[in-house]
C-alpha positions, -999 to +999 in steps of 0.1 A: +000+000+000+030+018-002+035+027+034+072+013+030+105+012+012+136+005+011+161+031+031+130+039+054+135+041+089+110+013+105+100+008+142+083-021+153+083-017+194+065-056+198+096-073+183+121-046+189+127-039+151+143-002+151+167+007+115+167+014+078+152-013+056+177-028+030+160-056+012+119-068+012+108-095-003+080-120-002+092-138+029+114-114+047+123-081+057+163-074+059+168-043+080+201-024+092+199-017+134+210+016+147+244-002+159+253-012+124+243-049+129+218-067+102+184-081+115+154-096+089+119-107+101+090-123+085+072-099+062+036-109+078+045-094+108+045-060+088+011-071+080-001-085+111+007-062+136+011-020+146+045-006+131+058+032+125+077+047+094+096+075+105+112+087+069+088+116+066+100+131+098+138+120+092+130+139+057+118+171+073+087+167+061+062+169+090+069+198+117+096+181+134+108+153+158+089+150+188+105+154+227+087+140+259+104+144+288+099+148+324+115+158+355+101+152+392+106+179+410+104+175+454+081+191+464+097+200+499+110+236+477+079+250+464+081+283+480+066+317+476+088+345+457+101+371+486+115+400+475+153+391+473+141+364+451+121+384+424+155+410+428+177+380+423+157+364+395+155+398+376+191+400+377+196+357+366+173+357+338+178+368+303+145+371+295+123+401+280+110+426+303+071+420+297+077+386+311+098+398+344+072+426+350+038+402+342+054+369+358+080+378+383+064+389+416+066+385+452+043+363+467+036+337+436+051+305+442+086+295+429+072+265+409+045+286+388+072+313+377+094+283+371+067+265+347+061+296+329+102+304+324+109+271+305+074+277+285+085+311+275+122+297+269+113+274+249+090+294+226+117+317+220+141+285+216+151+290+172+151+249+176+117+239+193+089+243+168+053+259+183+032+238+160+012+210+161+019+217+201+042+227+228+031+219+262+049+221+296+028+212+326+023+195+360+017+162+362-007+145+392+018+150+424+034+112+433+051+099+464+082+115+448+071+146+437+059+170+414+063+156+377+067+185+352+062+172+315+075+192+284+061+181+254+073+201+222+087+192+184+127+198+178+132+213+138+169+189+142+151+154+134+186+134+123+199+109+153+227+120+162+217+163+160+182+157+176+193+138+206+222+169+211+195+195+210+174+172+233+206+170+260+210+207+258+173+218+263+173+194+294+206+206+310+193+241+307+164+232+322+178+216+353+200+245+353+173+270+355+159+249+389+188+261+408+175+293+402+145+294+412+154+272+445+137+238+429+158+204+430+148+170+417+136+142+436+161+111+440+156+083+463+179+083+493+204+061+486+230+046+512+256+079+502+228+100+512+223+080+547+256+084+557+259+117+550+230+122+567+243+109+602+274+126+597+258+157+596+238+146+627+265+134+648 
C-alpha cells in the first residue's frame, strides 16, 4: 500500500525492530539496526501487527521530531517568591522585560514562575517548533514529587543532532531549577544515609 520502502526508517516496538530497511521481499524483511548490525523478520508481521515509518520526519517533512520528557521535582522547595528572590531572578534571567514585569512577583510561588520560564524559553528557543503543540505542565503529584512534563517538536530530526539539542534543552532546564530554588527528587540512597548521620552526629 505503499507505506514502506527500502532506506526507510521502520520501528516495530512488539519485536524490537528499530533501522533502515535494505531488502523486502516476499518472505522477509532485511533491516540495518542503529548499531550497524543486520536483522530480517517475517514480512507478515509487517502485515499483522502496529509498526511506525519514520522517513517523513527524518525527511523534514512533517513539523519536526517529537521530545517527551519529564523531570520530578520534590516538592519540599515550592516556595513563595520574597523580594530578594524576584531581585535575584531579575538580575539571573535573560529574559524580555514584559515577562519579568507580568510573571516575576513576590508572593507567587517558585514553581509557577518556574513552569512559565521554561514555557516562555522554549518558545523563543530557534530549535523547538510551536506547532502542532508545545506543552509544559504538572503532572498529578506522586510519592516522589511533582512531575513536570515538556512536550514540544525539535526542527533537528537526524539521530545524532536531535538527541544533542534534546541534551542541551534538558541541561538548561535543570539549570534553571537552581535558580528558582527547585531540586529534583532522587531516592535516598546509602551515600545520602551516611551523609546524613554525619551531619547529625
Amino acid at each position: 500500500n505503499g507505506l514502506l520502502k527500502i532506506g526507510d526508517w521502520i520501528l516495530v516496538p512488539s519485536h524490537q525492530i528499530d533501522g533502515m530497511v535494505k531488502r523486502i521481499s516476499l518472505t522477509t524483511v532485511t533491516e540495518e539496526n542503529w548499531a550497524t548490525t543486520t536483522s530480517s523478520f517475517p514480512t507478515y508481521i509487517l502485515h499483522a501487527e502496529h509498526f511506525k515509518n519514520c522517513q517523513d520526519m527524518m525527511e523534514g517533512k512533517t513539523h519536526g521530531r517529537q521530545m517527551m520528557k519529564t523531570f520530578v521535582i520534590d516538592t519540599g522547595w515550592f516556595h513563595p517568591l520574597t523580594e530578594m528572590d524576584v531581585e535575584r531572578l531579575k538580575m539571573t534571567l535573560d529574559v524580555d522585560e514584559c515577562f519579568i514585569k507580568h510573571t516575576i512577583k513576590t508572593g507567587a510561588l517558585n514553581m509557577e514562575v518556574f513552569r512559565q520560564y521554561v514555557y516562555h524559553w522554549m518558545m523563543n528557543n530557534q530549535h523547538v517548533i510551536q506547532q502542532p503543540r508545545l506543552i509544559v505542565r504538572w503532572l498529578e503529584q506522586t510519592d516522589n514529587g511533582m512531575p513536570l512534563r515538556i512536550f514540544a517538536y525539535l526542527s533537528d530530526t537526524m539521530f545524532d543532532a536531535f538527541e544533542w539539542r534534546q541534551s542541551q534543552i534538558m541541561e538548561h532546564i535543570i539549570k534553571a531549577m537552581g535558580w528558582f530554588d527547585l531540586q529534583l527528587y532522587q531516592s535516598p540512597s546509602g551515600y545520602d544515609a551516611s551523609n546524613s548521620n554525619i551531619h547529625l552526629t
